[in-house]
C-alpha positions in Angstrom: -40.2 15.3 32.2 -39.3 16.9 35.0 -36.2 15.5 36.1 -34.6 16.4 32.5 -35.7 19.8 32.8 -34.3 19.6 36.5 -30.6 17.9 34.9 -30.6 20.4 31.8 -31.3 23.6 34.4 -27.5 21.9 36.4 -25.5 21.3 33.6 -26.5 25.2 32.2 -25.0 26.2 36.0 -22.0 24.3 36.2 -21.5 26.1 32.4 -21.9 29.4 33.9 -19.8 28.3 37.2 -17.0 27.0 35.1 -17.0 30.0 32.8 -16.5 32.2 35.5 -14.2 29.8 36.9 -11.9 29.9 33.9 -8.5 29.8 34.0 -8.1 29.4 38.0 -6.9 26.0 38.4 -10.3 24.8 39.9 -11.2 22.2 37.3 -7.9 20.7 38.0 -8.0 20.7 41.7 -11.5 18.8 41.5 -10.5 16.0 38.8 -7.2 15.6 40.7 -9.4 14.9 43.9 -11.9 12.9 42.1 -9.0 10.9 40.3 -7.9 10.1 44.0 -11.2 9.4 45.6 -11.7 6.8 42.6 -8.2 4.9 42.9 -8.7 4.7 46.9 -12.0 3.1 45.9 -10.3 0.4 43.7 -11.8 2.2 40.3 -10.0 1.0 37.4 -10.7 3.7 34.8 -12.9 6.8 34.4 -14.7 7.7 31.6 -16.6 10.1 29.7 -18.5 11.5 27.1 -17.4 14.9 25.6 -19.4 16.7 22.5 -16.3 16.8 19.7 -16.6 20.5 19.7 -15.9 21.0 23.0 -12.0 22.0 22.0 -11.4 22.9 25.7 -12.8 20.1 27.4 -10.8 17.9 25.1 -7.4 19.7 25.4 -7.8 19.2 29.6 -8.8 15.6 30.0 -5.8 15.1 27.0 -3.8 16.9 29.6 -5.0 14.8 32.2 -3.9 11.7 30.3 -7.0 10.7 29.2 -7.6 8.8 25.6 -9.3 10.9 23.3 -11.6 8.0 21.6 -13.8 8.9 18.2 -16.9 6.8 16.9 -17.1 6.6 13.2 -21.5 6.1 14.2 -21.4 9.2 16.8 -19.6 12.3 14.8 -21.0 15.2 17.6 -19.5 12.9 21.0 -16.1 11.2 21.7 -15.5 8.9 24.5 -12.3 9.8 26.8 -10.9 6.9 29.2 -8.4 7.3 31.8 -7.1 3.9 33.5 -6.3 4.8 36.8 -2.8 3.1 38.2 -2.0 3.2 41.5 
């Protein structure tokens, strides 16, 4: 149990960090990066799982040109996929 005690403890600091982060173009900087570092390594596509209420999360990666993908069996998550093209 540990380690999900350990991962839940993160994920509630990188809330805080982004919160305070808000608004500064950081978020950006760091996908944009990450985008890169994932093309260089011959990644086709990125993807992720984002809780469907998370309106702000959803409006960036849409921004990002990621596909917003809803599962009739999963109401609370949707799946967002980017292909990456060189």
């Amino acid at each position: 149990m540990a380690p999900i005690a350990a991962s839940q403890r993160i994920v509630r600091d990188v809330d805080f960090l982004l919160d305070a982060w808000h608004g500064s173009g950081v978020a950006s900087i760091l996908m944009a990066a990450l985008m890169d570092a994932a093309r260089e390594r011959g990644f086709m596509t990125m993807e992720g799982t984002v809780l469907a209420t998370n309106r702000r999360m959803l409006k960036f990666v849409r921004r990002l040109g990621f596909a917003v993908l809803f599962d009739a069996g999963d109401l609370g998550t949707v799946r967002v996929v980017l292909p990456l093209r060189r």
